[in-house]
VOPAGU-2260 file (C-alpha; in pm, 1 decimal, decimal comma):
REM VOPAGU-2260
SITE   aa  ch    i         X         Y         Z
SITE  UNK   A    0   -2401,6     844,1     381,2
SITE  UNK   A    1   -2364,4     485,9     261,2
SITE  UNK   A    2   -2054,9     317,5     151,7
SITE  UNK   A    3   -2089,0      72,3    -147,0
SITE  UNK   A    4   -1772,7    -195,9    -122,4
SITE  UNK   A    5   -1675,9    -457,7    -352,8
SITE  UNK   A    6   -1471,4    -737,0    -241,0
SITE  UNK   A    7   -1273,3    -954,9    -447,2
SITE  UNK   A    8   -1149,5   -1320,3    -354,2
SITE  UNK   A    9    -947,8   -1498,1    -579,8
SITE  UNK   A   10    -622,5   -1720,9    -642,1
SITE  UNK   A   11    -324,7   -1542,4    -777,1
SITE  UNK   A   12     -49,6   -1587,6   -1065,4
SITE  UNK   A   13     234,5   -1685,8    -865,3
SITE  UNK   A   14     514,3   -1392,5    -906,8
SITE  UNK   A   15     345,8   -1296,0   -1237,8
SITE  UNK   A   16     239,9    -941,6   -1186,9
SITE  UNK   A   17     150,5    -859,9   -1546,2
SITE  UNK   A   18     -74,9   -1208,7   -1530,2
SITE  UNK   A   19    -249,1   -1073,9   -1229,6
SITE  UNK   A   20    -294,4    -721,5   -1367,8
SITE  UNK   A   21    -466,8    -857,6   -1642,4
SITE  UNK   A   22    -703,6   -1093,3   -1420,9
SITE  UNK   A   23    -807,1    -844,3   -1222,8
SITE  UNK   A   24    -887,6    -584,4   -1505,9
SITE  UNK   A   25   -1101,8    -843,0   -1607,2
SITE  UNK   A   26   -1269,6    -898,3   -1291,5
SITE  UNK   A   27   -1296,5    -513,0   -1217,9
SITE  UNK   A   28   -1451,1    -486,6   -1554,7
SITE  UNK   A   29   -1748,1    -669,2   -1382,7
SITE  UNK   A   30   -1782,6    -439,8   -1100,5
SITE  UNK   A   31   -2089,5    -273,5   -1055,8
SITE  UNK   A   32   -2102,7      59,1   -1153,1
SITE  UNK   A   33   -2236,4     257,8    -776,7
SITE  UNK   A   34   -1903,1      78,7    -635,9
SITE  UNK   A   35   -1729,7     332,8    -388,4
SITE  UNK   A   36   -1467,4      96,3    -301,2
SITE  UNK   A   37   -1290,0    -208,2    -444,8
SITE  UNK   A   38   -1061,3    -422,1    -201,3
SITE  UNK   A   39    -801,3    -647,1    -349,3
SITE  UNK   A   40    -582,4    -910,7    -148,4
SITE  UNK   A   41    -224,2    -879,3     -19,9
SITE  UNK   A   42      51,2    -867,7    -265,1
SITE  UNK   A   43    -250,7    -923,2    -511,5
SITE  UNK   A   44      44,3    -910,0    -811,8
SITE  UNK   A   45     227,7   -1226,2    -670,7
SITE  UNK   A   46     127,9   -1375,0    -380,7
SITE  UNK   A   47     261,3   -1376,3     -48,2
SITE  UNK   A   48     632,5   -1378,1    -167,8
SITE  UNK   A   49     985,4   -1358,2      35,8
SITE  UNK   A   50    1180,6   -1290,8    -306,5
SITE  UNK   A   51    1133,4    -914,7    -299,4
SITE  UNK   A   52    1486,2    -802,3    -499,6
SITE  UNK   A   53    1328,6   -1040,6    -800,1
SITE  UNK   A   54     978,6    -869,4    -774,4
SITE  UNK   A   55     970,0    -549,1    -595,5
SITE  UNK   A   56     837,5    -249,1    -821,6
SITE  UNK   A   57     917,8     113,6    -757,0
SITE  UNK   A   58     744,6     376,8    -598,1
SITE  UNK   A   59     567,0     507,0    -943,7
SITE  UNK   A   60     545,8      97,8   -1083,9
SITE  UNK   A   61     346,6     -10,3   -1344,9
SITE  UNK   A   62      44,9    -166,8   -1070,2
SITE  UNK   A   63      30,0     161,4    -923,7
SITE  UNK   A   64     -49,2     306,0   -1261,2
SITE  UNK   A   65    -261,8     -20,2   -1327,3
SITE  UNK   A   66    -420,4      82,0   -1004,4
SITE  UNK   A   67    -474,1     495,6   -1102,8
SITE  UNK   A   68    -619,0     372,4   -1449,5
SITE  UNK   A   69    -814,3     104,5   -1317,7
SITE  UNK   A   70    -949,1     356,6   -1011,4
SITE  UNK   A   71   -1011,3     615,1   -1270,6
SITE  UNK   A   72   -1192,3     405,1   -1517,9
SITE  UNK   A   73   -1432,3     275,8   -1245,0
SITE  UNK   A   74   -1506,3     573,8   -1079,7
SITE  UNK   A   75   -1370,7     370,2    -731,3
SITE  UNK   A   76   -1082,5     371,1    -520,0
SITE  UNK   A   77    -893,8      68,1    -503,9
SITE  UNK   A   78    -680,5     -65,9    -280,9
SITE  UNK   A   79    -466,9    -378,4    -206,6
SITE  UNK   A   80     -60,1    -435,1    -162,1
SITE  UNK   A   81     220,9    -531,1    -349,4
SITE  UNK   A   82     588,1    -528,5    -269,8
SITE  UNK   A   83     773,7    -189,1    -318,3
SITE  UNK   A   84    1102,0     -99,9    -337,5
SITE  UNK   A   85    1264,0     233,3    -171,1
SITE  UNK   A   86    1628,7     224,9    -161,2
SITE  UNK   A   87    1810,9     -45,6     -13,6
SITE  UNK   A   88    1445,0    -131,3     160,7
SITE  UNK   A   89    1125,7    -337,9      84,8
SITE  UNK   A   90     814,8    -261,4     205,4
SITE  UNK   A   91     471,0    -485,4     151,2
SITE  UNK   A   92     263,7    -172,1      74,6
SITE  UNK   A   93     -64,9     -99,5      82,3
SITE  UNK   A   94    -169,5     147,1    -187,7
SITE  UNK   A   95    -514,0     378,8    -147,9
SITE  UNK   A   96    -554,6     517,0    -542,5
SITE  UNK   A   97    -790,4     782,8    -568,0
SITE  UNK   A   98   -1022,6     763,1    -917,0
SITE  UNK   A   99    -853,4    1126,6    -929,0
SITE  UNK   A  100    -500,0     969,8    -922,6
SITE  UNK   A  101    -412,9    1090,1    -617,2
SITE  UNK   A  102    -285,2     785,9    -366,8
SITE  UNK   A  103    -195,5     734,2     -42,5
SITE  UNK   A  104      11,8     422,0     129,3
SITE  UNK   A  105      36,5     220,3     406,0
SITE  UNK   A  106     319,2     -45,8     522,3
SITE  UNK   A  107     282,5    -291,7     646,0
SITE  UNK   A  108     412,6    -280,1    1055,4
SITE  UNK   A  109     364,2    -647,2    1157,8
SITE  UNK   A  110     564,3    -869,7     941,0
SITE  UNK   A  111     554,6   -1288,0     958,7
SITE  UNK   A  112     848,5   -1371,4    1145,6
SITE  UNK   A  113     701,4   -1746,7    1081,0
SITE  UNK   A  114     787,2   -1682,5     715,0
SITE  UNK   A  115    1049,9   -1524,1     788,4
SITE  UNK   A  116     868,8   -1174,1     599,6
SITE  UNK   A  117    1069,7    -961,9     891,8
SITE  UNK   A  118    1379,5   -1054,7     737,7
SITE  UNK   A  119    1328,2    -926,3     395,7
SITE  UNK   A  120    1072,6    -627,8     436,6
SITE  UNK   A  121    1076,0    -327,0     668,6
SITE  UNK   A  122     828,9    -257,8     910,4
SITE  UNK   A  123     594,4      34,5     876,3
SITE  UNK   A  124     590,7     305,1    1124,7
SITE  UNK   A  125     238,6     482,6    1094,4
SITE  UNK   A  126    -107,3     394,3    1064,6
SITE  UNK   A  127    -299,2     522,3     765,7
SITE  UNK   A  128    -652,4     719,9     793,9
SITE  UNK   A  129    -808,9     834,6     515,3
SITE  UNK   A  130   -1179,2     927,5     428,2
SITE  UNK   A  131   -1445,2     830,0     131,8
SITE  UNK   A  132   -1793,5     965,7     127,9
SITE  UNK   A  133   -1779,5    1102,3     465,1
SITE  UNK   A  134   -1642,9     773,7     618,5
SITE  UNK   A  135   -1288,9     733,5     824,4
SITE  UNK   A  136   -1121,7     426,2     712,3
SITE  UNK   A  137    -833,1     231,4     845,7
SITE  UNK   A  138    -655,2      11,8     617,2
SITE  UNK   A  139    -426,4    -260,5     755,1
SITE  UNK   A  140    -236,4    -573,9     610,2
SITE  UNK   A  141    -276,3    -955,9     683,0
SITE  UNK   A  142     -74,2    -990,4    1011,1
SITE  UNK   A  143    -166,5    -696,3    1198,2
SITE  UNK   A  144    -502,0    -876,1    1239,0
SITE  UNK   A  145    -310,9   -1044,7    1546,3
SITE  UNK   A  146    -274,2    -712,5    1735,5
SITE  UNK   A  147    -560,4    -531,1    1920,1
SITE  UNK   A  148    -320,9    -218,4    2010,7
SITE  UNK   A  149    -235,2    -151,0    1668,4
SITE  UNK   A  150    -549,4    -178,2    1515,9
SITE  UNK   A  151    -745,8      45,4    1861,5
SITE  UNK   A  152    -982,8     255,6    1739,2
SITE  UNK   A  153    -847,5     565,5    1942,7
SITE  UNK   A  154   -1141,1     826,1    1985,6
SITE  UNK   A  155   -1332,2     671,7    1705,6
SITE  UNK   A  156   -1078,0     778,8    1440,5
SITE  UNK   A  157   -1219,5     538,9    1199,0
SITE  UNK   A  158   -1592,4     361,8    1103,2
SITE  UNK   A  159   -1426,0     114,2     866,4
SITE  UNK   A  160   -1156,8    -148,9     926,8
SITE  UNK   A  161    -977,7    -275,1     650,3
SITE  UNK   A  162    -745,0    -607,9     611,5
SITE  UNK   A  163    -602,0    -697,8     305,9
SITE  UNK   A  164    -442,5   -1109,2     341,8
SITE  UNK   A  165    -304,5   -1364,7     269,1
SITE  UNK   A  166    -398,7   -1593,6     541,1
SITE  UNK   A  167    -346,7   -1996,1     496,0
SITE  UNK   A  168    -623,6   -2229,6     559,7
SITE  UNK   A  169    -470,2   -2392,8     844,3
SITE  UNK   A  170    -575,1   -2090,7    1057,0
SITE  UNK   A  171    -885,7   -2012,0     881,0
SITE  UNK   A  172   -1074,3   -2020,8    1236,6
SITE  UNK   A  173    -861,1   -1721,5    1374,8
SITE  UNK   A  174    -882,8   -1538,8    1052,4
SITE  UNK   A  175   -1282,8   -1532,7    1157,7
SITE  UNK   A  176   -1308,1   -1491,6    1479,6
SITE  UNK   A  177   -1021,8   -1197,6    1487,7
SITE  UNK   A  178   -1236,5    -977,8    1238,8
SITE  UNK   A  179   -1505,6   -1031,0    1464,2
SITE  UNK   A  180   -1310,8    -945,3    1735,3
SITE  UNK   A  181   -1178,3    -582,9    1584,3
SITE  UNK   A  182   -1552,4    -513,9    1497,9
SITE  UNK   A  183   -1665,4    -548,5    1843,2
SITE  UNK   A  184   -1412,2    -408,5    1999,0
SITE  UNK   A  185   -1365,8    -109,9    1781,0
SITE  UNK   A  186   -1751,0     -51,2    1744,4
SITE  UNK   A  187   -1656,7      -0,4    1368,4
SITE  UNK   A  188   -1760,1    -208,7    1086,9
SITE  UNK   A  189   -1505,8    -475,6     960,1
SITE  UNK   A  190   -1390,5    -567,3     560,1
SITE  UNK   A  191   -1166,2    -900,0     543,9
SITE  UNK   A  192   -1032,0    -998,4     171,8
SITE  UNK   A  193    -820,3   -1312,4     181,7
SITE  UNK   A  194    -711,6   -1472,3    -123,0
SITE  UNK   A  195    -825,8   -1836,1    -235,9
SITE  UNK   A  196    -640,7   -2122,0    -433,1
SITE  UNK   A  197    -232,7   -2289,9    -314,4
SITE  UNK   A  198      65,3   -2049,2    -401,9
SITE  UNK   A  199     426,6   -2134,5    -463,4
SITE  UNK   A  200     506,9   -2259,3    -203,6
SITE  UNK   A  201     242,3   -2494,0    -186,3
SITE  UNK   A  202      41,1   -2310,5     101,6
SITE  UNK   A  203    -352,8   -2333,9      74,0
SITE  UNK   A  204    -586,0   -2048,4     126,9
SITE  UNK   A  205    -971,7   -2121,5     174,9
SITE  UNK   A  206   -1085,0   -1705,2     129,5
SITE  UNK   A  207   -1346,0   -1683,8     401,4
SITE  UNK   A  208   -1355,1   -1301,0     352,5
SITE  UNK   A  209   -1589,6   -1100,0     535,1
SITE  UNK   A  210   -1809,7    -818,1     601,4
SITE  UNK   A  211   -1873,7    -774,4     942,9
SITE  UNK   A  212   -2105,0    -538,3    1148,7
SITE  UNK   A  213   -2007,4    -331,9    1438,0
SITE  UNK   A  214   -2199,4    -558,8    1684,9
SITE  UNK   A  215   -1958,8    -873,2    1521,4
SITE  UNK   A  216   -2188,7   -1015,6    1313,1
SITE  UNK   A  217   -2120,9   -1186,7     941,4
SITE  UNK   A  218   -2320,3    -930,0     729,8
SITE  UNK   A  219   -2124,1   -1160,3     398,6
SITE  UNK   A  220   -1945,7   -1460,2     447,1
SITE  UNK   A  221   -1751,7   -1625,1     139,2
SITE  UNK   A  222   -1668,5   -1967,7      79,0
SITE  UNK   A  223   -1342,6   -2108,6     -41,7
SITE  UNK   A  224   -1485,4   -2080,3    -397,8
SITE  UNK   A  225   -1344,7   -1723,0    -609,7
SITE  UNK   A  226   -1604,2   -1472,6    -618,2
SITE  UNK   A  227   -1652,4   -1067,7    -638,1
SITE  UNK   A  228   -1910,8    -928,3    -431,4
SITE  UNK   A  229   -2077,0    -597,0    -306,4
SITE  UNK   A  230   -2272,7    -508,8     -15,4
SITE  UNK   A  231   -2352,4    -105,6     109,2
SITE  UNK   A  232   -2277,1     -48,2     461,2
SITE  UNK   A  233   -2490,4     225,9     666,7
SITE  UNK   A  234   -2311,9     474,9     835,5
SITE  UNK   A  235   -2663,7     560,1    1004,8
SITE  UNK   A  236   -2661,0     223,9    1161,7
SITE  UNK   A  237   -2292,5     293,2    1281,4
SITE  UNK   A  238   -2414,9     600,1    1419,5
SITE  UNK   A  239   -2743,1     462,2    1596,0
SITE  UNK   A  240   -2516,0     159,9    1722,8
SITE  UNK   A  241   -2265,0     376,1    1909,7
SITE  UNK   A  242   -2512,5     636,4    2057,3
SITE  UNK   A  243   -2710,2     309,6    2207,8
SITE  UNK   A  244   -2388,6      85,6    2364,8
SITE  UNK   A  245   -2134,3     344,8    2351,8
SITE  UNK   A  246   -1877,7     144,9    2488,4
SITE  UNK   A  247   -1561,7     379,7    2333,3
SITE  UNK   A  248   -1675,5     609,8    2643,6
SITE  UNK   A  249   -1511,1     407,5    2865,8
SITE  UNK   A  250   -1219,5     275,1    2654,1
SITE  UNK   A  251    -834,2     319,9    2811,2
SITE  UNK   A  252    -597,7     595,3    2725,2
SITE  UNK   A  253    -300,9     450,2    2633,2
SITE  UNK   A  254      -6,1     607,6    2385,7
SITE  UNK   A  255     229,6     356,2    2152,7
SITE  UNK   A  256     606,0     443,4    2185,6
């Protein structure tokens, strides 16, 4: 079965949550109705932000409600991260919200020790698989990009790679060629968001999101410019790729401690 997937690349509110709930329910109001799946950037409420006491929401905040109403209205799931709160710990989670209501999560496990994001937010320990329309999907965050093991298709476990950013222009060129890399590696199609415009902190981000087939090439490729768009992947074409070169065959076992 097909999987219809709406990307959206655009600059954020900086730290205004409420201004970026509002943007986006105007953007998602645009959608197009057969959507399956709508992909937002990292910490799409803020931007990529170290002050998590100031912003952090709870568990049941008001974006993951935003995110159940918006999922629910739409008829989509929709997915993206903000920072979270449990305890005495921050996490820069990735939510999964069901049209249905139901959600799952995912935190992030590589954190930006150039920003310093591993000494304000805790790891995550677990990957997260979940499943739309008959496909297996993988969702990741921004900086796990950078690591092969974690993202390793084990036994074809997944036929859809997911990375939610915020990745800075001045390593736009191994924002591309590493979501190339995870397609043809994993044999699994690839979805990059990335978020456009200069945050607080004065960083620049060009977008350069991505669709990318599971023989690594650019089935979309954005500009710098803010945009929405959709494009239907083929889980035939998955199929027929991996019967042809089926390269996972000869992959090696390995466990992660």
């Amino acid at each position: 079965m097909d999987l219809r997937v709406t990307i959206i690349q655009t600059s954020l509110h900086w730290q205004d949550a409420a201004a970026n709930r509002s943007m986006f329910s105007e953007k998602l109001a645009l959608v197009a109705p057969d959507t399956d799946l709508v992909v937002l950037p990292e910490m799409f409420t803020t931007g990529f932000s170290m002050d998590a006491s100031g912003l952090a929401e709870e568990t049941e905040g008001p974006t993951l409600e935003w995110m159940k109403e918006e999922a629910a209205k739409h008829e989509a799931v929709l997915t993206g991260s903000v920072i979270v709160r449990e305890g005495e710990q921050y996490f820069n989670r990735l939510y999964w919200v069901r049209p249905d209501g139901t959600y799952e999560h995912y935190n992030k496990r590589h954190l930006f020790r150039m920003a310093k994001e591993h000494h304000t937010y805790t790891p995550g320990q677990e990957k997260l698989l979940v499943e739309l329309r008959g496909w297996k999907i993988c969702p990741l965050v921004c900086y796990d990009l950078r690591f092969p093991v974690w993202s390793r298709n084990v036994g074809s476990e997944y036929d859809l790679l997911l990375y939610v950013a915020n990745w800075p222009k001045p390593r736009a060129n191994a924002w591309s060629i590493l979501l190339q890399a995870r397609a043809i590696e994993n044999l699994s199609y690839v979805v990059g968001v990335n978020r456009v415009g200069t945050d607080g902190n004065g960083h620049p981000y060009s977008g350069d999101s991505a669709i990318i087939h599971p023989k690594g090439y650019k089935l979309l490729e954005t500009t710098e410019a803010e945009g929405m768009h959709t494009i239907t992947l083929s889980k035939q074409e998955l199929t027929d790729f991996r019967e042809a070169f089926p390269a996972h065959l000869d992959a090696d076992d390995f466990t992660l401690n």
